[in-house]
C-alpha positions as CSV (number, residue, x, y, z in Angstrom):
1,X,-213.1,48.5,-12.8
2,X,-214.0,52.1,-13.9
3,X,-214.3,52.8,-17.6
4,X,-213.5,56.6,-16.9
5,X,-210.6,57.7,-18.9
6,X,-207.5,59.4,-17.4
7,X,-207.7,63.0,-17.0
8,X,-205.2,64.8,-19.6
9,X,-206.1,68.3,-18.7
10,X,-202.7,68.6,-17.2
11,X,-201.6,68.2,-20.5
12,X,-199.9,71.5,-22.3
13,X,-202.0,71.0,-26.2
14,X,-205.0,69.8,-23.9
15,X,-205.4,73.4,-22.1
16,X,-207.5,76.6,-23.2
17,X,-205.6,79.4,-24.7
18,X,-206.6,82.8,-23.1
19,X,-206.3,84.4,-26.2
20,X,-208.5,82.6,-27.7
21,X,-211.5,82.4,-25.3
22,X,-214.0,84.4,-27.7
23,X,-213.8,82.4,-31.2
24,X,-217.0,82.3,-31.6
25,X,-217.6,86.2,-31.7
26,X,-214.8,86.8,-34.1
27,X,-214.9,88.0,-37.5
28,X,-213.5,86.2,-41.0
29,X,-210.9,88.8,-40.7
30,X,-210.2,88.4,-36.6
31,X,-210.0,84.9,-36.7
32,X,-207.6,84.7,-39.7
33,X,-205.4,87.2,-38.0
34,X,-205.3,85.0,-34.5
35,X,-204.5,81.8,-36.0
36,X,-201.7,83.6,-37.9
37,X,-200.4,85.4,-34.7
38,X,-200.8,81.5,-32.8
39,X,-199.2,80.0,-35.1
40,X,-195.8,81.7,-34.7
41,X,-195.1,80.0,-31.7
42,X,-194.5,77.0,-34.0
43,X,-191.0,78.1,-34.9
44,X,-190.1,78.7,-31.6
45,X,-190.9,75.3,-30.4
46,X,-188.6,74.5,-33.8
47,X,-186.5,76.5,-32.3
48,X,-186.1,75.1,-29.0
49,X,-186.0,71.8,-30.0
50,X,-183.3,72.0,-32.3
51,X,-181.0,70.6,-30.1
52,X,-182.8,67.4,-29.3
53,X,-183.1,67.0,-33.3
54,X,-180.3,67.8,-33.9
55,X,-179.3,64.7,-31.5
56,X,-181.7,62.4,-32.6
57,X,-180.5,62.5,-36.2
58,X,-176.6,62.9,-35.9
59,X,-177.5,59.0,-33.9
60,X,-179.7,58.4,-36.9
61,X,-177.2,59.2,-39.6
62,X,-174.8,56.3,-39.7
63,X,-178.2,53.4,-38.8
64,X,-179.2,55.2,-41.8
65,X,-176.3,55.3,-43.7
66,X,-175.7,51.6,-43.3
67,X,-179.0,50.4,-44.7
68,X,-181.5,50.8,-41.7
69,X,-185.2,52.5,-42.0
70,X,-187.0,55.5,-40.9
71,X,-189.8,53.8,-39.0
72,X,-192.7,56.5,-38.1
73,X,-195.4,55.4,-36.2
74,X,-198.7,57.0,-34.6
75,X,-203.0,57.7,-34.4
76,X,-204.4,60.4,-35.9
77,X,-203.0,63.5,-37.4
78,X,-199.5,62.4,-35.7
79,X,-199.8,59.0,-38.3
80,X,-201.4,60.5,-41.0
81,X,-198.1,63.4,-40.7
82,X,-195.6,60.0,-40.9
83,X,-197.1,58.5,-43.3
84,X,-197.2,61.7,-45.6
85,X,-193.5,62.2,-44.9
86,X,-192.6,58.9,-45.3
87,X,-194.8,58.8,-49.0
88,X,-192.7,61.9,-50.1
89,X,-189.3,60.1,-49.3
90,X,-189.4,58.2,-52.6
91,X,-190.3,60.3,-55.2
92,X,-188.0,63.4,-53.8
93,X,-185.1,61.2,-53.5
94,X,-185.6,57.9,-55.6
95,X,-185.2,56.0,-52.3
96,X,-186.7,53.1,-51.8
97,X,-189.7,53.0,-50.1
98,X,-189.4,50.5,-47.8
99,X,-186.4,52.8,-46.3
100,X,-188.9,55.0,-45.1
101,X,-191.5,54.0,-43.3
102,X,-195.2,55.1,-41.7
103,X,-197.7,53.0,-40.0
104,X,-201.2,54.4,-38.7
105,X,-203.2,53.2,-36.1
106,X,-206.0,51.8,-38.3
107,X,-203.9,51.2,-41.8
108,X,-204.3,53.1,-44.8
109,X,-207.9,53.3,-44.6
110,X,-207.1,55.5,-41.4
111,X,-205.9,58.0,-43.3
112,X,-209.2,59.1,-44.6
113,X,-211.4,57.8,-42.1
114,X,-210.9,58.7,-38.4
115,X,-210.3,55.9,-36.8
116,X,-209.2,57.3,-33.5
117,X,-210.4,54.6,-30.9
118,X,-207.5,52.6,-31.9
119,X,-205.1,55.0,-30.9
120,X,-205.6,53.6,-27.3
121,X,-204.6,50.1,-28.3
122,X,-200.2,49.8,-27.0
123,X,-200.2,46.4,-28.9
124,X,-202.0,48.1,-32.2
125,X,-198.2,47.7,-34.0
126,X,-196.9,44.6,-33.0
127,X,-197.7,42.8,-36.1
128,X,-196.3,46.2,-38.5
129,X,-193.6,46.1,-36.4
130,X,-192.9,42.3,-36.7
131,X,-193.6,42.3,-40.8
132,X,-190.9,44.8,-40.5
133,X,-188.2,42.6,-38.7
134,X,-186.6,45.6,-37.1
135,X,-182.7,45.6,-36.8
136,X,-180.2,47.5,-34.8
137,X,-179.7,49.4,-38.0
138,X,-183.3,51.4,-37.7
139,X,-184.7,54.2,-36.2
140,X,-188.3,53.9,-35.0
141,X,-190.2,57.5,-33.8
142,X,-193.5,57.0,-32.1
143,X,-195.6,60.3,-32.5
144,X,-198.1,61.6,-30.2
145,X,-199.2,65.2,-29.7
146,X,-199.9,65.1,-26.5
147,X,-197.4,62.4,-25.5
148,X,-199.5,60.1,-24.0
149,X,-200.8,58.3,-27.1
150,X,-200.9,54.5,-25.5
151,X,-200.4,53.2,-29.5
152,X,-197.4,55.0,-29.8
153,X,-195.8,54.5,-26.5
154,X,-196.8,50.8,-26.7
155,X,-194.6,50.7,-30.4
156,X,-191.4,52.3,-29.1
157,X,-191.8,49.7,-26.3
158,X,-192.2,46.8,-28.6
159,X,-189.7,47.6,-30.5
160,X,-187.3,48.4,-27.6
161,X,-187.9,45.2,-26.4
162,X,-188.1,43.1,-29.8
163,X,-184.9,44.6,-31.2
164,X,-183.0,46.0,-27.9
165,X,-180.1,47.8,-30.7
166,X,-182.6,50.0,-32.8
167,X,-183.0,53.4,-32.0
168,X,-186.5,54.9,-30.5
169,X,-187.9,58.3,-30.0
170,X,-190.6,60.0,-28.9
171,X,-191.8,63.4,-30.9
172,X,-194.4,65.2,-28.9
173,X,-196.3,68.3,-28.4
174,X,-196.5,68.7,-24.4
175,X,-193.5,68.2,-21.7
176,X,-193.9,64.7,-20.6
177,X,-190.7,62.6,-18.9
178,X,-188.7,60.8,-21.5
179,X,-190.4,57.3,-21.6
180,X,-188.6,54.7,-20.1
181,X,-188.2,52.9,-23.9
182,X,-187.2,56.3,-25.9
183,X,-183.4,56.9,-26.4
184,X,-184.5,60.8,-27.5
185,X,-187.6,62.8,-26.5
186,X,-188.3,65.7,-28.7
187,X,-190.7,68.0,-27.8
188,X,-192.1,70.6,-29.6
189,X,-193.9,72.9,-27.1
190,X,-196.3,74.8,-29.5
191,X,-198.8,75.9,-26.3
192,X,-202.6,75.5,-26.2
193,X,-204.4,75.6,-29.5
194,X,-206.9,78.2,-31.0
195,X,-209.3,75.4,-30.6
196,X,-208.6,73.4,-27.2
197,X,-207.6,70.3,-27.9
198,X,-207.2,70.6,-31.8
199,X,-204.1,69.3,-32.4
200,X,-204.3,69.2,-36.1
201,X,-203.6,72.8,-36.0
202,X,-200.0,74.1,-34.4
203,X,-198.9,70.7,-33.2
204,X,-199.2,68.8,-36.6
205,X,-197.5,72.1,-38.1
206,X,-194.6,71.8,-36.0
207,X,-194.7,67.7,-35.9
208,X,-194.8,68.3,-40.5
209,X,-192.1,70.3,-40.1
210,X,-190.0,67.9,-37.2
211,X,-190.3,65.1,-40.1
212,X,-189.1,67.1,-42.5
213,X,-186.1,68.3,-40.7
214,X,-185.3,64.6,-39.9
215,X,-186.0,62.9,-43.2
216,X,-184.7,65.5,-45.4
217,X,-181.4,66.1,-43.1
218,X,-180.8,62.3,-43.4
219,X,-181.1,62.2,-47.1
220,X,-178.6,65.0,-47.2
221,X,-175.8,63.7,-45.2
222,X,-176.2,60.0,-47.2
223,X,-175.6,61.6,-50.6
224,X,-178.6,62.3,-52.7
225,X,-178.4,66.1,-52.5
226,X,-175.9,68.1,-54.9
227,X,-175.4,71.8,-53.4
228,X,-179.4,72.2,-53.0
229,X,-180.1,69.9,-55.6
230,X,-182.9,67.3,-55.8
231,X,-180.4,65.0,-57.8
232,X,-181.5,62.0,-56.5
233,X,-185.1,62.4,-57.8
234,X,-187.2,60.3,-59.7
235,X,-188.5,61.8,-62.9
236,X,-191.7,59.8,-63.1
237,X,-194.0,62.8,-64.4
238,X,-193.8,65.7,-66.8
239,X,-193.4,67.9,-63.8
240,X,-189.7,65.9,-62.5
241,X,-188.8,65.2,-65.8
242,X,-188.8,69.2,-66.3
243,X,-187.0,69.5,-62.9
244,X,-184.4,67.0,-63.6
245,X,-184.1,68.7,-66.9
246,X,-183.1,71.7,-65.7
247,X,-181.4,70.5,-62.7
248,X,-178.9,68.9,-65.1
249,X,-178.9,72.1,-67.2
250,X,-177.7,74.2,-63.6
251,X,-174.8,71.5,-63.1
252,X,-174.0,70.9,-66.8
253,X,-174.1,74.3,-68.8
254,X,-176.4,72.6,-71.2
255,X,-179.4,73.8,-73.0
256,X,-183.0,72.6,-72.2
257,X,-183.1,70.0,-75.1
258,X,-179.6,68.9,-74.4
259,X,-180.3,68.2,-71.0
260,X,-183.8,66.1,-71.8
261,X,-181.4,64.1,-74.6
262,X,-178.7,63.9,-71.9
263,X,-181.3,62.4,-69.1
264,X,-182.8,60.4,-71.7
265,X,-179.3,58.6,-72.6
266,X,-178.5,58.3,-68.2
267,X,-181.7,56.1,-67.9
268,X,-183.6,59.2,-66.3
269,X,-180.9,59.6,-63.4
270,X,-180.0,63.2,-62.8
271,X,-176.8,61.3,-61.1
272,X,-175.5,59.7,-63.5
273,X,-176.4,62.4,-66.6
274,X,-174.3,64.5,-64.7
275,X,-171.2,62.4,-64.6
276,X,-171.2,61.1,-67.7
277,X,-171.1,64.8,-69.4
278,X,-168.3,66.1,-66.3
279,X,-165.9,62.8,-66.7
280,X,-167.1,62.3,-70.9
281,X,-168.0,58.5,-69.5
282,X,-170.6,55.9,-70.9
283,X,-173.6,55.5,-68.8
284,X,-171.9,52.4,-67.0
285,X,-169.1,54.1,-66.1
286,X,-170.6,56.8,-64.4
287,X,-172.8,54.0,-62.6
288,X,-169.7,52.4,-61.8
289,X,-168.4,56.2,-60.5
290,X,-171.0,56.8,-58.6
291,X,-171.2,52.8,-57.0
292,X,-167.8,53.8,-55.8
293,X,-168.3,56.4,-54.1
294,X,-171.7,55.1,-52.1
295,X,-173.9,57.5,-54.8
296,X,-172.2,60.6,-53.6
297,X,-172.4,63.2,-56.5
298,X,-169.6,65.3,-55.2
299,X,-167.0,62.8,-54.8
300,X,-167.9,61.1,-58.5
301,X,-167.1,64.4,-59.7
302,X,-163.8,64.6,-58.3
């Protein structure tokens, strides 16, 4: 049996850019200026993809809504982008962070050290995948720049096949044919790189900003976003506790030190400082508010 790899040149983020053929002859200036003009193709890829995001999530939504995970899952820059995602999820939102999820072909240690050889691996997250006890309630996204990332493909199929209800997808960089175990295929067509084959560059832009359409969207329609509000957040540092501050002065007239006094007395929840100065409540009635009405700010307020 030949140990030659498959040939990927076909592939759209494997190809060489023609207007990029003479990097190496370029000045600080030139070369700044060409991976600025490259990189506008990222937002059109956004662009036409919207639909098959917008698809993916409104399927999402009520998984999401009913207690199910965010399950991200690939090698490389395409992991190390979930897992990043997936780390921001709990501080911006004070969601828990097993709700959110990112696996890496290699584990944390992966995300400093390349560990790329195991991205060929389709079995590499069966055991993640079986801690995790999927459910028909989750979402799992396998993420591969150029589509054809054997550890990714090999989790939406192990997942598919280990919990036939949950919901799979496929975010790539390159026009492949939806995979057999994906219920959405998002691609992001972002066209050859400056640097062939250097996918950490307009791919993992567009794949950052993919995830943060689809994690960020999802945390809006379940509630813990007030007009464009982070009023779910946890105020763990000086830097939140200053936001949340000020996030209850916008939706409470207060002054600064009113607010801190007024966060201070909701336990540190923006939420529920909010509604216990709108309703004049105690802080276990406006718990008890907001418990009613699944932690949405807008109908506690009513």
């Amino acid at each position: 049996m030949s140990n030659t790899p498959a040939d990927r040149s076909h592939l759209l983020t494997e190809q060489r850019n023609p207007r990029t053929m003479n990097l190496h002859a370029l000045s600080v200036a030139e070369l700044v200026r060409t991976i600025r003009e490259e990189d506008t193709a990222v937002l059109e890829a956004m662009a036409q993809a919207e639909a098959a995001i917008t698809a993916l999530i409104e399927n999402a939504e009520p998984r999401f809504a009913a207690g199910g995970r965010l399950i991200y899952l690939g090698a490389g820059t395409s992991g190390r982008l979930g897992v990043l995602d997936a780390s921001e999820a709990p501080p911006t939102f004070n969601i828990e962070p097993s709700r959110v999820v990112g696996i890496i072909a290699g584990g944390d240690c992966a995300l400093r050290k390349s560990s790329e050889g195991l991205e060929d691996d389709p079995q590499g997250a069966a055991a993640e995948l079986d801690a995790l006890s999927l459910t028909e309630h989750d979402t799992v996204i396998g993420i591969a720049a150029g589509g054809t990332t054997p550890y990714a493909l090999g989790a939406i199929e192990y997942a598919r096949r280990t919990c036939p209800g949950c919901l799979t997808a496929m975010l790539v960089c390159s026009p492949i044919e939806k995979p057999a175990a994906a219920d959405h295929l998002i691609v992001l067509a972002t066209g050859p790189e400056v640097l062939t084959g250097s996918t950490r560059m307009k791919a993992g832009t567009a794949t950052k900003l993919a995830l943060n359409t689809i994690s960020t969207t999802l945390m809006i329609r379940t509630g813990r976003v007030y007009e464009n509000l982070m009023v779910d957040l946890r105020a763990t540092n000086d830097k939140l506790r200053d936001r949340a501050a000020r996030v209850i002065a916008t939706l409470t007239g207060l002054d600064r030190d009113a607010s801190f006094k007024l966060l201070d007395a909701a336990g540190g929840t923006v939420k529920i400082a909010v509604v216990m100065h709108h309703r004049n409540v105690t802080r276990r009635e406006a718990e008890q508010r907001l418990d009613a009405c699944g932690g949405r700010l807008n109908d506690a307020l009513k």
